[in-house]
C-alpha positions in Angstrom: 32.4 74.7 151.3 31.2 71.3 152.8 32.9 70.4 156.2 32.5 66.9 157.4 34.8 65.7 160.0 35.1 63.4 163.6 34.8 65.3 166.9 36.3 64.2 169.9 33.4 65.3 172.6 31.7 63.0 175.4 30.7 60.7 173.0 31.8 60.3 169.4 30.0 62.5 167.1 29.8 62.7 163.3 29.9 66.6 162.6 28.6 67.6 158.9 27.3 70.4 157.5 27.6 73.7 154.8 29.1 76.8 155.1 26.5 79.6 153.6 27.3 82.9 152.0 24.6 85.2 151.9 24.3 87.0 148.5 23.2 90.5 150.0 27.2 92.1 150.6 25.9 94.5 152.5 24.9 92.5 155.4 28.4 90.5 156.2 27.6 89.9 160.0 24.9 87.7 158.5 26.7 85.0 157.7 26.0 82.0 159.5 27.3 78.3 159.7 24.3 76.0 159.3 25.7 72.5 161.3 23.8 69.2 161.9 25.1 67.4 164.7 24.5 63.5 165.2 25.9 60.9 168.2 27.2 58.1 167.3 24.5 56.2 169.2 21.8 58.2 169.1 20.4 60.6 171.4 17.8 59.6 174.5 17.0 62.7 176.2 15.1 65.2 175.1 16.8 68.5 176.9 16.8 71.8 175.7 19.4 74.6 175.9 19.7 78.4 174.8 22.3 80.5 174.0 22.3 83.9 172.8 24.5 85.4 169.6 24.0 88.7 167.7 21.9 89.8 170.1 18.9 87.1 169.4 18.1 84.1 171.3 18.6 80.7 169.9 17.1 77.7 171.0 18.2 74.5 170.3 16.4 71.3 171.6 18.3 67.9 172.2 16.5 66.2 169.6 18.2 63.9 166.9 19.2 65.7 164.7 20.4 68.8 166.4 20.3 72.2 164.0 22.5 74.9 164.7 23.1 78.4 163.4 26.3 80.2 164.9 27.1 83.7 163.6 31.0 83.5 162.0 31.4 87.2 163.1 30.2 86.7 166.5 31.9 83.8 167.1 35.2 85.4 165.8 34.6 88.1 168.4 34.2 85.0 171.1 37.4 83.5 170.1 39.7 86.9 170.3 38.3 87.3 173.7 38.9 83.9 174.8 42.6 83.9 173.4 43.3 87.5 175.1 41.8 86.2 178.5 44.3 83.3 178.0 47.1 85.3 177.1 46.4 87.7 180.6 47.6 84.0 182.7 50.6 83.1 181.0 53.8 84.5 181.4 54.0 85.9 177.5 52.8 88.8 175.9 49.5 90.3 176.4 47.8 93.1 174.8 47.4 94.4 178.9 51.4 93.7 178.8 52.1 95.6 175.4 49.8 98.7 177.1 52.3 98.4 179.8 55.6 98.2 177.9 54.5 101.2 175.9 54.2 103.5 178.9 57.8 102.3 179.9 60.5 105.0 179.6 62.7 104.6 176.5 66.3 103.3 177.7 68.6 101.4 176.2 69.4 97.5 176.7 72.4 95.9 178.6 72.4 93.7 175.6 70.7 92.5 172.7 70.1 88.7 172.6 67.6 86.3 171.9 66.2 83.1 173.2 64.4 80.4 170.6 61.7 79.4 172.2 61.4 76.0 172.5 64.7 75.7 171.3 63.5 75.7 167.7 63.5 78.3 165.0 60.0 77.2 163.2 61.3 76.5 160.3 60.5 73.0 160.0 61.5 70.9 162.8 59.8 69.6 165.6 59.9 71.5 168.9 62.3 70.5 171.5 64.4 68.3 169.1 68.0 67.6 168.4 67.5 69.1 164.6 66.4 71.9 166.2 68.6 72.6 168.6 71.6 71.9 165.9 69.7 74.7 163.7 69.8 77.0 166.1 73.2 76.5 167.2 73.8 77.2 163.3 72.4 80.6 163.4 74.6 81.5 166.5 71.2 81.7 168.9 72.5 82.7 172.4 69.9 80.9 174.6 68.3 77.6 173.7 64.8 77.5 175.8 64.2 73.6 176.9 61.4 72.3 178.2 62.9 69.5 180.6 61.0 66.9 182.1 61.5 63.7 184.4 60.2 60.6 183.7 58.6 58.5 187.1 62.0 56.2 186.5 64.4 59.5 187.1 65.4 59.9 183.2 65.5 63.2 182.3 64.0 64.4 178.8 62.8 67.2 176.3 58.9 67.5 176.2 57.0 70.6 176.0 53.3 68.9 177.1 51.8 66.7 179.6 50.8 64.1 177.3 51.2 62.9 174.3 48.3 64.0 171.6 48.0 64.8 167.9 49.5 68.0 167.9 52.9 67.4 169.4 54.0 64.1 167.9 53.6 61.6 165.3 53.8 58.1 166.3 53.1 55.5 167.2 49.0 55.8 167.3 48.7 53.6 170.4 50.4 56.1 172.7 48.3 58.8 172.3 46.7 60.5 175.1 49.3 59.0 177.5 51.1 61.1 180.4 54.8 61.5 179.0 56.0 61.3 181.9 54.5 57.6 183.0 56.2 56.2 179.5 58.6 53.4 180.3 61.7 54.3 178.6 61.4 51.9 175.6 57.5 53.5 175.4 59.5 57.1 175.0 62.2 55.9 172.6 59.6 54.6 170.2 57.9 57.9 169.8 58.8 59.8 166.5 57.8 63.4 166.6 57.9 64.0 162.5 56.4 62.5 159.4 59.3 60.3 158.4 59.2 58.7 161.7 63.5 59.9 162.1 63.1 62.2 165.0 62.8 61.0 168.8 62.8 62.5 172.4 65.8 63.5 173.0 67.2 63.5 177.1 68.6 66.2 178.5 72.2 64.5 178.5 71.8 64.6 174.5 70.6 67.8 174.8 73.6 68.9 176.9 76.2 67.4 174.4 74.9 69.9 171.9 75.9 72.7 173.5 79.2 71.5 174.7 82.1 73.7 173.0 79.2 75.8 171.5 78.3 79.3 172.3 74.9 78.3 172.7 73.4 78.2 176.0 70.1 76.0 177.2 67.4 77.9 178.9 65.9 74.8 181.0 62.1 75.3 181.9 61.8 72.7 184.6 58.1 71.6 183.4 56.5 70.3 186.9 59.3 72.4 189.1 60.2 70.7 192.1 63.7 70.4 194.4 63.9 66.9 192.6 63.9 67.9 189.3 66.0 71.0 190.2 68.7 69.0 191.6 68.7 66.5 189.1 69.3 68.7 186.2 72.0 70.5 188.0 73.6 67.4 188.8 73.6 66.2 185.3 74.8 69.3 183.6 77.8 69.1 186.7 78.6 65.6 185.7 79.2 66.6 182.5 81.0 69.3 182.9 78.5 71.6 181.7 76.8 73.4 184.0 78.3 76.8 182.2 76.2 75.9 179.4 72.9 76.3 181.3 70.6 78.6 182.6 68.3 77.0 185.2 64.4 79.4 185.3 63.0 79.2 188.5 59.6 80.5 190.1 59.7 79.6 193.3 62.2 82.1 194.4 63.3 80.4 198.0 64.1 77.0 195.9 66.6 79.1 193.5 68.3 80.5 196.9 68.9 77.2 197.8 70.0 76.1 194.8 72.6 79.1 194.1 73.6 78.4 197.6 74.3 74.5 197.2 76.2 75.2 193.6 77.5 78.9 193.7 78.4 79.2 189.9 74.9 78.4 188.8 73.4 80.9 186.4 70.0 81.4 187.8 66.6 83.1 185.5 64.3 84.4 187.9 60.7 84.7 186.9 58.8 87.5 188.4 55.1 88.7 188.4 55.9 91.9 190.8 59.0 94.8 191.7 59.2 92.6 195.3 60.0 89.7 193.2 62.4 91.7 191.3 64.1 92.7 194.3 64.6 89.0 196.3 65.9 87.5 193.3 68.8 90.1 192.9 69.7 90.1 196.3 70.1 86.4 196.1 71.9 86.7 192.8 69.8 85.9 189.7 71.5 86.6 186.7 68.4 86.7 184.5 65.1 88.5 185.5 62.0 86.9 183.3 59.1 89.7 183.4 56.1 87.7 183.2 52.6 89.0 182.3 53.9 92.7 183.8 56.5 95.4 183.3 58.1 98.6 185.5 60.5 101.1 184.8 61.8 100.3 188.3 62.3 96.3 188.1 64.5 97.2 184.3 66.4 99.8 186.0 66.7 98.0 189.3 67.9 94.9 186.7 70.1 96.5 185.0 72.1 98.1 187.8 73.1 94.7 189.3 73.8 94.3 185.5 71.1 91.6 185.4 69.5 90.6 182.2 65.6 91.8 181.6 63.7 89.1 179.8 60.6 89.0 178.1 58.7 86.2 176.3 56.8 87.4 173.0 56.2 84.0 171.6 52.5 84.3 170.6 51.4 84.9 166.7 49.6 88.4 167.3 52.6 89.7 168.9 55.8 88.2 167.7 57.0 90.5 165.1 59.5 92.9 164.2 57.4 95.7 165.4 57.3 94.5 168.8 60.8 93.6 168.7 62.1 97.1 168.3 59.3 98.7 170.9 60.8 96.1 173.8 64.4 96.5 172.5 64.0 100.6 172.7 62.5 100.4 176.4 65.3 98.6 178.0 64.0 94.2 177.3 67.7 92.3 176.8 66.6 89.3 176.1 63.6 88.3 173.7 62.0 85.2 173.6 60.7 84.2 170.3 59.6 81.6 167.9 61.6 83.4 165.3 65.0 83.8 167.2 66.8 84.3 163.9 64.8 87.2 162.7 65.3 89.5 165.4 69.1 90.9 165.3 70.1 89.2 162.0 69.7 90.6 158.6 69.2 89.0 154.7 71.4 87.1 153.5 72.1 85.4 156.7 68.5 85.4 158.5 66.6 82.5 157.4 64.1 83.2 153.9 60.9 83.5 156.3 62.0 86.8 158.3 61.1 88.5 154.8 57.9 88.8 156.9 58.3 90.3 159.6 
């Protein structure tokens, strides 16, 4: 299978090269990827570099062209590694976390809700979107997870990512790379995040009016979380009328005191990495306890008897399925977060066709 594409490294690079099967079966871990790599302007230096894969040493010199032989198998093996080390710094689930959730007594949930992450169902729209978020709302989702951002001119919007870059919008082309954040507002409003160039960055306010009269609730993730941003989401939602329909996630513990303190009927999501954690942000009155990258019997029980919701994000692709679901659900988790939100408690015909899957 011929692969010939554009990379993206230093400097430009024309990638090309063959993909080749070895006919001996019996010797899979053989197959190799044979890659010629060529800059764009040529290469000066002469420099050598070694590496070593499948236990022998490969040396490549800087010359033009450079010829390199990678082991598929090995490189496999790399990648799983990388992803699980990856997966041990973020807040959802690990295979280190699923070790610990399996040791966890079995006890029953307060509850049995979800949270879409991202707002969105994946099935079909954009993440962070109005479409979304009316989807959702369609498939009675209890929490509505929001990435919420503000712009250097105070507006407040829905963006998941820094910048802008090919994976996470569509248009226009001359935008991309660009801190989301340093957009002027007529820079933001042009950006279309499908194909058919329909579907903009929403603001929080539109956001807000989605929920209003809806049992829906929005899960704000305060992307960059500061007391600015804090207050100014609050402040909206209050101006509206709305701060019932929110749930605010904080991290820095101290800045959710004050924030409970200045606006008393504010429900608070705490997110934890320890049982001290745990502890401060029920005595201060989190309603919502986010176990992130760890799990004790004590912190659910401790949860649970100042009938506070335990919740745990699963939205990754080796861990988000029905399986999962029901291990979490049997030791005591509340609230999942997933990109499947409408597979989890409901059932053919009304789940969407895709949780056939899982």
């Amino acid at each position: 299978m011929a692969l010939e594409r554009v990379c993206r490294f230093p400097r430009n690079c024309l990638v090309s090269g063959n993909f080749v099967t070895p006919t001996d079966r019996r010797a899979p871990a053989q197959q190799a990827v044979n890659t010629t790599i060529q800059t764009a302007g040529g290469l000066e230096s002469s420099r050598s570099f070694g590496f070593r894969l499948n236990h022998r040493a490969v040396t490549v010199k800087n010359d033009r062209p450079l010829s390199i032989t990678i082991n598929v198998t090995r490189m496999k093996h790399l990648l799983i590694i990388f992803f699980s080390l990856a997966l041990l710094l973020s807040g959802c689930i690990s295979p280190w976390k699923m070790r610990l959730v399996k040791r966890l007594p079995e006890k029953a949930p307060l509850s049995r809700l979800v949270t879409a992450h991202r707002a969105n169902l994946h099935i079909g729209q954009p993440d962070n979107s109005i479409p979304a978020i009316r989807e959702a709302i369609a498939y009675n989702i209890p929490y509505l997870e929001v990435d919420v951002r503000q712009a250097t001119n105070g507006d407040l919007f829905l963006f998941h990512d820094g910048s802008l870059n090919r994976s996470n919008y569509h248009s226009p082309n001359n935008l991309c790379g660009r801190n989301i954040q340093e957009l002027t507002r007529e820079e933001r409003g042009s950006v279309r995040l499908d194909a058919q160039g329909t579907i903009t960055i929403p603001t929080f306010s539109q956001a807000l009016e989605e929920v209003r009269g809806r049992a829906s609730v929005l899960q704000v993730d305060l992307k960059g979380e500061s007391d600015r941003l804090a207050e100014a989401v609050v402040k909206e939602a209050v101006s509206k009328g709305l701060l019932d329909r929110i749930v605010v996630q904080f991290r820095n513990l101290d800045r959710m005191q004050t924030m409970l303190e200045r606006h008393p009927t504010l429900h608070a999501l705490a997110r934890c990495t320890n049982d001290e954690e745990v502890k401060h942000a029920l005595d201060v009155g989190a309603e919502f306890i986010e176990l992130e990258g760890w799990a004790s019997a004590h912190s659910i029980e401790s949860s649970h008897h100042e009938r506070a919701r335990v919740l745990v994000n699963i939205a990754h692709p080796f861990y988000d399925d029905r399986e999962v679901w029901t291990l979490l659900r049997s030791r005591g988790i509340d609230i999942i977060m997933t990109d499947h939100a409408a597979c989890v408690e409901l059932q053919a015909p009304h789940a969407p066709a895709q949780c056939a899957h899982f």
